[in-house]
PyMOL Python script that loads the backbone (N, CA, C, O; Angstrom):
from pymol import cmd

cmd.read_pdbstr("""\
ATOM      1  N   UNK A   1     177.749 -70.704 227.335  1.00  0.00           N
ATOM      2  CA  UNK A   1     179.167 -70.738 227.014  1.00  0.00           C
ATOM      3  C   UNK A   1     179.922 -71.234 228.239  1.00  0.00           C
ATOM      4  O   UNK A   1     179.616 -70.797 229.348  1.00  0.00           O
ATOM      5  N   UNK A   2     181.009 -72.230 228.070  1.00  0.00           N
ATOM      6  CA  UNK A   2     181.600 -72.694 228.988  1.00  0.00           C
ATOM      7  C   UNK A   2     183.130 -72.272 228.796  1.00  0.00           C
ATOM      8  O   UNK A   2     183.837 -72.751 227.910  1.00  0.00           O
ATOM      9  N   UNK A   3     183.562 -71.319 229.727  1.00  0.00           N
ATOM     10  CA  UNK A   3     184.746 -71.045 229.234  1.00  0.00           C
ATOM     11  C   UNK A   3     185.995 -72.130 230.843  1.00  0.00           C
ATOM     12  O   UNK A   3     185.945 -72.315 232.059  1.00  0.00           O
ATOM     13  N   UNK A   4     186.799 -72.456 229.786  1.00  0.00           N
ATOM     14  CA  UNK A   4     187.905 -73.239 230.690  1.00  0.00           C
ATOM     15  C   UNK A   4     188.891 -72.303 231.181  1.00  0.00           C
ATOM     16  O   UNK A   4     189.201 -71.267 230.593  1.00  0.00           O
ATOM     17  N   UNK A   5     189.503 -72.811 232.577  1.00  0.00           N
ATOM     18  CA  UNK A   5     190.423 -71.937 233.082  1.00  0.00           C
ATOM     19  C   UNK A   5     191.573 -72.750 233.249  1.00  0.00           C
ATOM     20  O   UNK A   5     191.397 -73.956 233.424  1.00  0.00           O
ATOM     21  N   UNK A   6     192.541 -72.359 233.228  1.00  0.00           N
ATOM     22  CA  UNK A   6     194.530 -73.108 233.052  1.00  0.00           C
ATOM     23  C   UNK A   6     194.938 -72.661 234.136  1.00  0.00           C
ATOM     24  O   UNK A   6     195.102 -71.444 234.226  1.00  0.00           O
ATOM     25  N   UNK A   7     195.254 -73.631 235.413  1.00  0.00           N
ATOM     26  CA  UNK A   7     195.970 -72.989 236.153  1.00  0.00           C
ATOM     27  C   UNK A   7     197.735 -73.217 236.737  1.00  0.00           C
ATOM     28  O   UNK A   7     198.256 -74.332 236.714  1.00  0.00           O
ATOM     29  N   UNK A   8     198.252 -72.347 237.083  1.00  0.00           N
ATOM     30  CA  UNK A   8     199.736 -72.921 237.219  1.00  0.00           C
ATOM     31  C   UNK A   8     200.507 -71.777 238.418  1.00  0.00           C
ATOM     32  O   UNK A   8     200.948 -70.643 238.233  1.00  0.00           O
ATOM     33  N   UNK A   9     200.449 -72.565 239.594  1.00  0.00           N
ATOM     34  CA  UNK A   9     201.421 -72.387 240.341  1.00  0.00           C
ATOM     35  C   UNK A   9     202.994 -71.628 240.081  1.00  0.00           C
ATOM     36  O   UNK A   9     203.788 -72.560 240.212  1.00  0.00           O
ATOM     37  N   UNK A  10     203.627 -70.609 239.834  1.00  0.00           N
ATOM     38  CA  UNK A  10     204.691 -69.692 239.325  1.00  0.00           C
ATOM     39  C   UNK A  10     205.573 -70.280 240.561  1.00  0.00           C
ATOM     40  O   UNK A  10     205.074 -70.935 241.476  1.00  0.00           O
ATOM     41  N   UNK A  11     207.293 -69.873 240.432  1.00  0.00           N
ATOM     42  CA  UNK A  11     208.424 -70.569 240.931  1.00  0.00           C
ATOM     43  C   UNK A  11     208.319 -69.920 241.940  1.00  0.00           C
ATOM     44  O   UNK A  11     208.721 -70.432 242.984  1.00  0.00           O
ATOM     45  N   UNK A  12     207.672 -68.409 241.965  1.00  0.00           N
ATOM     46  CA  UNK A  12     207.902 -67.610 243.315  1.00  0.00           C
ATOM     47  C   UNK A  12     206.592 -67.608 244.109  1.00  0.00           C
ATOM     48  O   UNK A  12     206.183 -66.747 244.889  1.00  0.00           O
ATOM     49  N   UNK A  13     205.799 -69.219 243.594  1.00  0.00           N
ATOM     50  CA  UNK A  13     204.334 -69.146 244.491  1.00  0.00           C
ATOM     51  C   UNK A  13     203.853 -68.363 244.611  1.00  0.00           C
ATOM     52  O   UNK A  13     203.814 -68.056 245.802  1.00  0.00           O
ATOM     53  N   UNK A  14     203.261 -67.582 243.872  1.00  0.00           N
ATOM     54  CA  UNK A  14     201.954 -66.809 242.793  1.00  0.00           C
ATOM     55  C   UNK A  14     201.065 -68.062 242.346  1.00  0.00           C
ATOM     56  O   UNK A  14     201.594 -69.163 242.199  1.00  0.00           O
ATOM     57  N   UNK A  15     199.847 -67.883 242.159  1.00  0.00           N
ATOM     58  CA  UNK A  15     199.295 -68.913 241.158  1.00  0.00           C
ATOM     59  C   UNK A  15     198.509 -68.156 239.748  1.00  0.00           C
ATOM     60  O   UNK A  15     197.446 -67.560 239.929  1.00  0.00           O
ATOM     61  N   UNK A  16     198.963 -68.217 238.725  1.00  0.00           N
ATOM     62  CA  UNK A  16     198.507 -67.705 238.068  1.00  0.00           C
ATOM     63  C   UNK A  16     197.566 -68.274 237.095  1.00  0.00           C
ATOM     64  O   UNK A  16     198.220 -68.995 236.342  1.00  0.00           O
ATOM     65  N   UNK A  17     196.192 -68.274 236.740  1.00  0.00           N
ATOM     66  CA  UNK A  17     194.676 -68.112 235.828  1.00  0.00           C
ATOM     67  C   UNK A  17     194.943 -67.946 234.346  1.00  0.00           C
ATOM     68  O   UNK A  17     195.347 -67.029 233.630  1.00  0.00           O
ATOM     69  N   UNK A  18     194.715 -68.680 234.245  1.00  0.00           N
ATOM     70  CA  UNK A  18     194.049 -67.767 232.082  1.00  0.00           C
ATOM     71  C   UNK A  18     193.031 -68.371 231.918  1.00  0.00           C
ATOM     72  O   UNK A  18     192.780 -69.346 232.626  1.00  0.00           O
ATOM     73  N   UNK A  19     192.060 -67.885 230.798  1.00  0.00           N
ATOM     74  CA  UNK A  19     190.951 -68.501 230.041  1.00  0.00           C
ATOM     75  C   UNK A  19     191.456 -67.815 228.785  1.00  0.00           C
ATOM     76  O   UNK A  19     191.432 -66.638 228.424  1.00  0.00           O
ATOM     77  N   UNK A  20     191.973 -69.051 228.173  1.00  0.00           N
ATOM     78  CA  UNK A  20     192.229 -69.189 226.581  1.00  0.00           C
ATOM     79  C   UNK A  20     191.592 -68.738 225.302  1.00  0.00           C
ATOM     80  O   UNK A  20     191.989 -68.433 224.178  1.00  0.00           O
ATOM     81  N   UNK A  21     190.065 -68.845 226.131  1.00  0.00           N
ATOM     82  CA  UNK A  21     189.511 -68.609 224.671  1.00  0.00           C
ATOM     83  C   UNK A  21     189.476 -67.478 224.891  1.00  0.00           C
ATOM     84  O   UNK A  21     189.308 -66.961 223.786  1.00  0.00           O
ATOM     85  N   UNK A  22     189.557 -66.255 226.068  1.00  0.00           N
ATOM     86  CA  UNK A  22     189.402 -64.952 225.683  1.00  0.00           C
ATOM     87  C   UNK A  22     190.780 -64.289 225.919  1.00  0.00           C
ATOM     88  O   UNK A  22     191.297 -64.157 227.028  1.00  0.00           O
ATOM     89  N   UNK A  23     191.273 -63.916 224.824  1.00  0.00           N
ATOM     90  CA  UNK A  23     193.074 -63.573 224.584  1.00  0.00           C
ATOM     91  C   UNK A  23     193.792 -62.208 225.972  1.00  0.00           C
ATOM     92  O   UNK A  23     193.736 -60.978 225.976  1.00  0.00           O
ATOM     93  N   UNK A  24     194.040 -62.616 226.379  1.00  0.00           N
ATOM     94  CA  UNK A  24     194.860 -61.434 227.245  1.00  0.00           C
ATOM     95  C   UNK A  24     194.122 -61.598 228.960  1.00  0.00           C
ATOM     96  O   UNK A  24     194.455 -60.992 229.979  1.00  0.00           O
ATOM     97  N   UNK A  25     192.875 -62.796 228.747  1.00  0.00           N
ATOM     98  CA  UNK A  25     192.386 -62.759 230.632  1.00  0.00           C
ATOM     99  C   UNK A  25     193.039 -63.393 231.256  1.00  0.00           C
ATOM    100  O   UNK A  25     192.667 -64.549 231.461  1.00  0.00           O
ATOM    101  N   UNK A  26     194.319 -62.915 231.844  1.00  0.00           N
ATOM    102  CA  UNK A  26     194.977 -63.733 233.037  1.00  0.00           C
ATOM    103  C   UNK A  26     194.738 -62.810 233.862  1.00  0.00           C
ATOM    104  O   UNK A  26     194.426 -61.631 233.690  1.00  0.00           O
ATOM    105  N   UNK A  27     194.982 -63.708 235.207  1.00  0.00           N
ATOM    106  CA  UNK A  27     195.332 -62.817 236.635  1.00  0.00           C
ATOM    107  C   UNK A  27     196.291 -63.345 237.810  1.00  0.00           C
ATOM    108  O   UNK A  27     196.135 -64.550 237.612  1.00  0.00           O
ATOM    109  N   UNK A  28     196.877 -63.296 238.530  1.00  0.00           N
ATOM    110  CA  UNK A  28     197.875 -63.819 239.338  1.00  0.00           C
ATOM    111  C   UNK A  28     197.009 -63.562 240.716  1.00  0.00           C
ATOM    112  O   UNK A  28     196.249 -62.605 240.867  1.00  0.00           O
ATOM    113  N   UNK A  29     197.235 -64.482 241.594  1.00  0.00           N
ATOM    114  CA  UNK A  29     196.607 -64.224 242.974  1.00  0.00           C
ATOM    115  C   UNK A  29     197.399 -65.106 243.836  1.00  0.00           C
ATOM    116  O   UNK A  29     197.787 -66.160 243.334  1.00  0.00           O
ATOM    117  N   UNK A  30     197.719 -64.827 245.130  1.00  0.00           N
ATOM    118  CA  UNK A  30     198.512 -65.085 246.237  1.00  0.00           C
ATOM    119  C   UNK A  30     197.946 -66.761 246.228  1.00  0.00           C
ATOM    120  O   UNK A  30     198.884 -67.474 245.870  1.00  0.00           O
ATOM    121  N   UNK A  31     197.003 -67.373 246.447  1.00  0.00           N
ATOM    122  CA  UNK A  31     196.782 -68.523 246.524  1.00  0.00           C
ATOM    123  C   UNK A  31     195.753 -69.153 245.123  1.00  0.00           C
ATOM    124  O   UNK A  31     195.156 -68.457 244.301  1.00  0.00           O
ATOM    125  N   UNK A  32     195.779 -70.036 245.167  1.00  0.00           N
ATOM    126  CA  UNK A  32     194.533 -71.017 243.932  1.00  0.00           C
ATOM    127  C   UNK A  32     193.617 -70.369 243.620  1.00  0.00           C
ATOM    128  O   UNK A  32     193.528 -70.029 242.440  1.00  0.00           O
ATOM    129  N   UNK A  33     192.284 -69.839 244.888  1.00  0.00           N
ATOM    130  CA  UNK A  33     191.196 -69.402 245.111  1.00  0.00           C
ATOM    131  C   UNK A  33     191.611 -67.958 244.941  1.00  0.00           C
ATOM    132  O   UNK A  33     190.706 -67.243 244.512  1.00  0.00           O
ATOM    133  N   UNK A  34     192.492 -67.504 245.119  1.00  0.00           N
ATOM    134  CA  UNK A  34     192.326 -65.854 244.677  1.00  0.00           C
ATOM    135  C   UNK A  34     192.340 -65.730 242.995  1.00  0.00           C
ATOM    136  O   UNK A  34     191.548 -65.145 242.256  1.00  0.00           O
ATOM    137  N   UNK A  35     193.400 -66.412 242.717  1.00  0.00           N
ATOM    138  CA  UNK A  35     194.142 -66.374 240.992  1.00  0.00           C
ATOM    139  C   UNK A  35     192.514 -66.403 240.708  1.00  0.00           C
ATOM    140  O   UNK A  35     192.012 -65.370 240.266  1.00  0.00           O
ATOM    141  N   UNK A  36     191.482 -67.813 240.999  1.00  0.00           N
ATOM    142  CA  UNK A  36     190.637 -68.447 240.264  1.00  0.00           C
ATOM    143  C   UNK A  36     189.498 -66.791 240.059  1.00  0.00           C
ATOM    144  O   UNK A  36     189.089 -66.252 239.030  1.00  0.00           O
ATOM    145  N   UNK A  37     189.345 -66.501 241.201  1.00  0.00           N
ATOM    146  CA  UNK A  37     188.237 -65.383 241.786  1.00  0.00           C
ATOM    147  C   UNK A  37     188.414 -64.074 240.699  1.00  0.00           C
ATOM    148  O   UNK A  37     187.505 -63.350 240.293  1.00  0.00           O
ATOM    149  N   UNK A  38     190.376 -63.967 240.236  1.00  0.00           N
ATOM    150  CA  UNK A  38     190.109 -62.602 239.608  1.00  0.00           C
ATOM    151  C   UNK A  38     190.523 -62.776 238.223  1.00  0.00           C
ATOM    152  O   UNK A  38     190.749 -61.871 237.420  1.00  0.00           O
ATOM    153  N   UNK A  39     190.612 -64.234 237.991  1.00  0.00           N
ATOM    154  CA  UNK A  39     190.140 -64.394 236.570  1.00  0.00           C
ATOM    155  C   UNK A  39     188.832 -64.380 235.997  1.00  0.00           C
ATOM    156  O   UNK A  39     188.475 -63.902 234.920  1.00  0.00           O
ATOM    157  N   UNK A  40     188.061 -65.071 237.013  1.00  0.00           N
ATOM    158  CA  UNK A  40     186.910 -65.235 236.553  1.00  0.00           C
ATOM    159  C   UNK A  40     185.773 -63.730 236.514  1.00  0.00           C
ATOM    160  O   UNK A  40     184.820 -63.567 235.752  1.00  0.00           O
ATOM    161  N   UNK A  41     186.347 -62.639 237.765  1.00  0.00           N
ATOM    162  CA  UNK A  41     186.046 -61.419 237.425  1.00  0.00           C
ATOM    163  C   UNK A  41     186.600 -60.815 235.827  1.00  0.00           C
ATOM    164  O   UNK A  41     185.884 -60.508 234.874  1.00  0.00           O
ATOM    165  N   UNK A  42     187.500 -60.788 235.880  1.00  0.00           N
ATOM    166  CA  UNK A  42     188.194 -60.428 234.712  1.00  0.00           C
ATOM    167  C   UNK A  42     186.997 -60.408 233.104  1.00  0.00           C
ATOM    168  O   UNK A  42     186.487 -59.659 232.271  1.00  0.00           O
ATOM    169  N   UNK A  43     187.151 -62.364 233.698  1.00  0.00           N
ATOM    170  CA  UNK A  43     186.517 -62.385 232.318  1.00  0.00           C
ATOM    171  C   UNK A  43     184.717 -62.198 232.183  1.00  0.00           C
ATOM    172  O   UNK A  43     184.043 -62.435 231.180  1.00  0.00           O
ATOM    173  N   UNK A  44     184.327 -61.800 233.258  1.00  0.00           N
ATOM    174  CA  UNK A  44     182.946 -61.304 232.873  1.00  0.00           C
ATOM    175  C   UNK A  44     183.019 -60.098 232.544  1.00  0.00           C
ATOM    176  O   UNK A  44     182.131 -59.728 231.776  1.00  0.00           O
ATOM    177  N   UNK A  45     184.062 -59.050 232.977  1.00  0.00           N
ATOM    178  CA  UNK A  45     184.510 -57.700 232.692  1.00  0.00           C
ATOM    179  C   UNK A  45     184.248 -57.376 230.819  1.00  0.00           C
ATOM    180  O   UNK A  45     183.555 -56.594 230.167  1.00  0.00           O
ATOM    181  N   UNK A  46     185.156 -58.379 230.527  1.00  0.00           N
ATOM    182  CA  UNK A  46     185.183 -59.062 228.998  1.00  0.00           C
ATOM    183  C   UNK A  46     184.339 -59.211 228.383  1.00  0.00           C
ATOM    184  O   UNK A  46     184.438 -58.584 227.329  1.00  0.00           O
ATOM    185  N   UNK A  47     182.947 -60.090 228.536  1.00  0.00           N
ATOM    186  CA  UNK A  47     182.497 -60.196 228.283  1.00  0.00           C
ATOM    187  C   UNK A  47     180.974 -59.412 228.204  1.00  0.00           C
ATOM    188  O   UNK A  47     180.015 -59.486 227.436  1.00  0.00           O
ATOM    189  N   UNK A  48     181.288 -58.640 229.405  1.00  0.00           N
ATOM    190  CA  UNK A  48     180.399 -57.681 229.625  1.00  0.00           C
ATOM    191  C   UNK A  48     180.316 -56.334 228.887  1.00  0.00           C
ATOM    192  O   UNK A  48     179.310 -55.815 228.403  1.00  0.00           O
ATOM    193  N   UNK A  49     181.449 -55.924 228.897  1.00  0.00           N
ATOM    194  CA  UNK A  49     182.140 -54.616 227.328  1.00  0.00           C
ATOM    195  C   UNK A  49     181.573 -55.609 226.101  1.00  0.00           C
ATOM    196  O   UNK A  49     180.746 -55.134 225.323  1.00  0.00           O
ATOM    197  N   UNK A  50     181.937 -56.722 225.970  1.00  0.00           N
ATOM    198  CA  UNK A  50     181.617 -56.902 224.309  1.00  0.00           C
ATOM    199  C   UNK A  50     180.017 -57.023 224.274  1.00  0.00           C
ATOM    200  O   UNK A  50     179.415 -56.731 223.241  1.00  0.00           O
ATOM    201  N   UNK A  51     179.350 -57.452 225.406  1.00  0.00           N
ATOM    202  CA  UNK A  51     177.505 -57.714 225.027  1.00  0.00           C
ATOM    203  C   UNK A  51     177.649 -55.815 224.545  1.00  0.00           C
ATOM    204  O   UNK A  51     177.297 -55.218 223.528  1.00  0.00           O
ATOM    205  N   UNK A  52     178.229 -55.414 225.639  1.00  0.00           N
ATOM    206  CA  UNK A  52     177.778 -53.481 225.951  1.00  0.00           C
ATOM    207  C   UNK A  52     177.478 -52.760 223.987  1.00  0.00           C
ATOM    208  O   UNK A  52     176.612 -52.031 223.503  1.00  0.00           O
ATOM    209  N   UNK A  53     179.064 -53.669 223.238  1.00  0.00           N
ATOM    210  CA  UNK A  53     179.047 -52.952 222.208  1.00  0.00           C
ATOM    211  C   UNK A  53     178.840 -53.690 220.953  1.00  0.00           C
ATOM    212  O   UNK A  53     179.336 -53.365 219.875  1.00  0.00           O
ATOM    213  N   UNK A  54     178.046 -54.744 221.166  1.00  0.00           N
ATOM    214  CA  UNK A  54     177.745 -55.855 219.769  1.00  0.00           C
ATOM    215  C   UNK A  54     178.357 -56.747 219.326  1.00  0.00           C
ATOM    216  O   UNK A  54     178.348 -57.109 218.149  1.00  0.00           O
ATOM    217  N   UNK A  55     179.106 -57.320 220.416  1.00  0.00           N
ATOM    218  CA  UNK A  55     180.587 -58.224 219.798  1.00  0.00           C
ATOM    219  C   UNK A  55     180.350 -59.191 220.201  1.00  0.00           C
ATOM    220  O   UNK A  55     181.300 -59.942 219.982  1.00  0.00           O
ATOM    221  N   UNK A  56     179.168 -59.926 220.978  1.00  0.00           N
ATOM    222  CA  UNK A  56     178.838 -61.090 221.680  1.00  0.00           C
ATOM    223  C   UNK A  56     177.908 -61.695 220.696  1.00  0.00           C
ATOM    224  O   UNK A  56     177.365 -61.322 219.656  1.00  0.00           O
ATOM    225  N   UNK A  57     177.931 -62.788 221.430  1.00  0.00           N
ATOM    226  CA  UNK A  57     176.514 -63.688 220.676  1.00  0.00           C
ATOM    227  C   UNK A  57     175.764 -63.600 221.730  1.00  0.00           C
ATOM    228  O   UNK A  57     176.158 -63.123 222.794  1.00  0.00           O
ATOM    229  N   UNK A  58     174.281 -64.185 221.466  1.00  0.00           N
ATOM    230  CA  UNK A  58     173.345 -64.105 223.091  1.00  0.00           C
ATOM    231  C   UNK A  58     173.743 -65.134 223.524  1.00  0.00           C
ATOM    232  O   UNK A  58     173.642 -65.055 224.748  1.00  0.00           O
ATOM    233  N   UNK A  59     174.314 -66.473 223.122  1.00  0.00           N
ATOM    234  CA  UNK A  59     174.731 -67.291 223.806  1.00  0.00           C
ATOM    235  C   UNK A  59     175.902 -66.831 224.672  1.00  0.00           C
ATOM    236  O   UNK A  59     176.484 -67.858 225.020  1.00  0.00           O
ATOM    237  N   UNK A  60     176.426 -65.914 225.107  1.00  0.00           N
ATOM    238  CA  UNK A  60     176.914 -65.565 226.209  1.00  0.00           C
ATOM    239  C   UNK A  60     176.303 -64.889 227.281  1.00  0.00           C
ATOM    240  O   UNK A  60     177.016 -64.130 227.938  1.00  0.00           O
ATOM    241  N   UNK A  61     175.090 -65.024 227.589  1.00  0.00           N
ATOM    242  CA  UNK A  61     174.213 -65.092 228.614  1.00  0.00           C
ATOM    243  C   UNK A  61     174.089 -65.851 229.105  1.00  0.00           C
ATOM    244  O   UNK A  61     172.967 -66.028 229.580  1.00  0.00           O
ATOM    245  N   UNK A  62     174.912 -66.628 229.296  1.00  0.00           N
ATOM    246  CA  UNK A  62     175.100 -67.601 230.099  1.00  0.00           C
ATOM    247  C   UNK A  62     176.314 -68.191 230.473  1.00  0.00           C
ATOM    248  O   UNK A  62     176.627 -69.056 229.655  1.00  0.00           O
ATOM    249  N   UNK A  63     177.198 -68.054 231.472  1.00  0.00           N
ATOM    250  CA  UNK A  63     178.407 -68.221 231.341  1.00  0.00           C
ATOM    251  C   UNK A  63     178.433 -69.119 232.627  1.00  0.00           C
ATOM    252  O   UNK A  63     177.753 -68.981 233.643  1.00  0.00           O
ATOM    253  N   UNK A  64     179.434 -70.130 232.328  1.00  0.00           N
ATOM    254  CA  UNK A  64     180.280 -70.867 233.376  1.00  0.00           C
ATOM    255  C   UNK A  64     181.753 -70.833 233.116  1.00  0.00           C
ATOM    256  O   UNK A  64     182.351 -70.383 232.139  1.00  0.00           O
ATOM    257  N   UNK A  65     182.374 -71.616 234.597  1.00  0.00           N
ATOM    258  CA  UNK A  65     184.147 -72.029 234.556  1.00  0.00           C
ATOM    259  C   UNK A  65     183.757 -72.802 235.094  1.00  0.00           C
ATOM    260  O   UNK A  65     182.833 -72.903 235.901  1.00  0.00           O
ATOM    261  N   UNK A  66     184.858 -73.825 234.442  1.00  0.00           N
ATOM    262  CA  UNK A  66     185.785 -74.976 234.914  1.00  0.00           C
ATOM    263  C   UNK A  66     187.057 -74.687 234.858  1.00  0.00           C
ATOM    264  O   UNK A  66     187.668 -74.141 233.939  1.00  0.00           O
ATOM    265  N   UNK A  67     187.657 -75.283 236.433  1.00  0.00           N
ATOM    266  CA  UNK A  67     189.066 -74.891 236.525  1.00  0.00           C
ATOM    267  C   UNK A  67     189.947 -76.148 235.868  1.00  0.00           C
ATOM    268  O   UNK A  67     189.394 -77.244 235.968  1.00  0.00           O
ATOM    269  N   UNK A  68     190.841 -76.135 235.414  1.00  0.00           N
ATOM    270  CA  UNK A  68     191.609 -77.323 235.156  1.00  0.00           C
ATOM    271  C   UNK A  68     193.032 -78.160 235.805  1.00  0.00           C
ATOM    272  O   UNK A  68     193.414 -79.213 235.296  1.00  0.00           O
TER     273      UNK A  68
END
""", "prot")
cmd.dss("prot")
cmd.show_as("cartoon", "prot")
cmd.util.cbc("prot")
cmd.orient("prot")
């Protein structure tokens, strides 16, 4: 599974992360590389609860990002 990440610089220079396909994973981080670091924690968090309780496919044993 390749999940994509959206990123966008905020007016008060924050940069803030999402990955779209999983609803509610954003994170805000002081620079690019932080935002990127605790989205991408985030969303193994995510994905890690849903293998835990049957909500995954096995094709999420395997995960990447691309930032955009």
């Amino acid at each position: 599974m390749k999940l994509m990440i959206e990123l966008e610089k905020e007016e008060d220079g924050r940069w803030i992360a999402e990955v779209p396909d999983l609803a509610g994973v954003m994170a805000y981080g002081r620079t690019r590389e932080d935002a990127l670091a605790r989205v991408q924690a985030l969303a193994l968090r995510v994905l890690a609860e849903r293998l835990e309780h049957g909500e995954a496919a096995p094709e999420l044993l395997s995960v990447s990002f691309r930032a955009a």
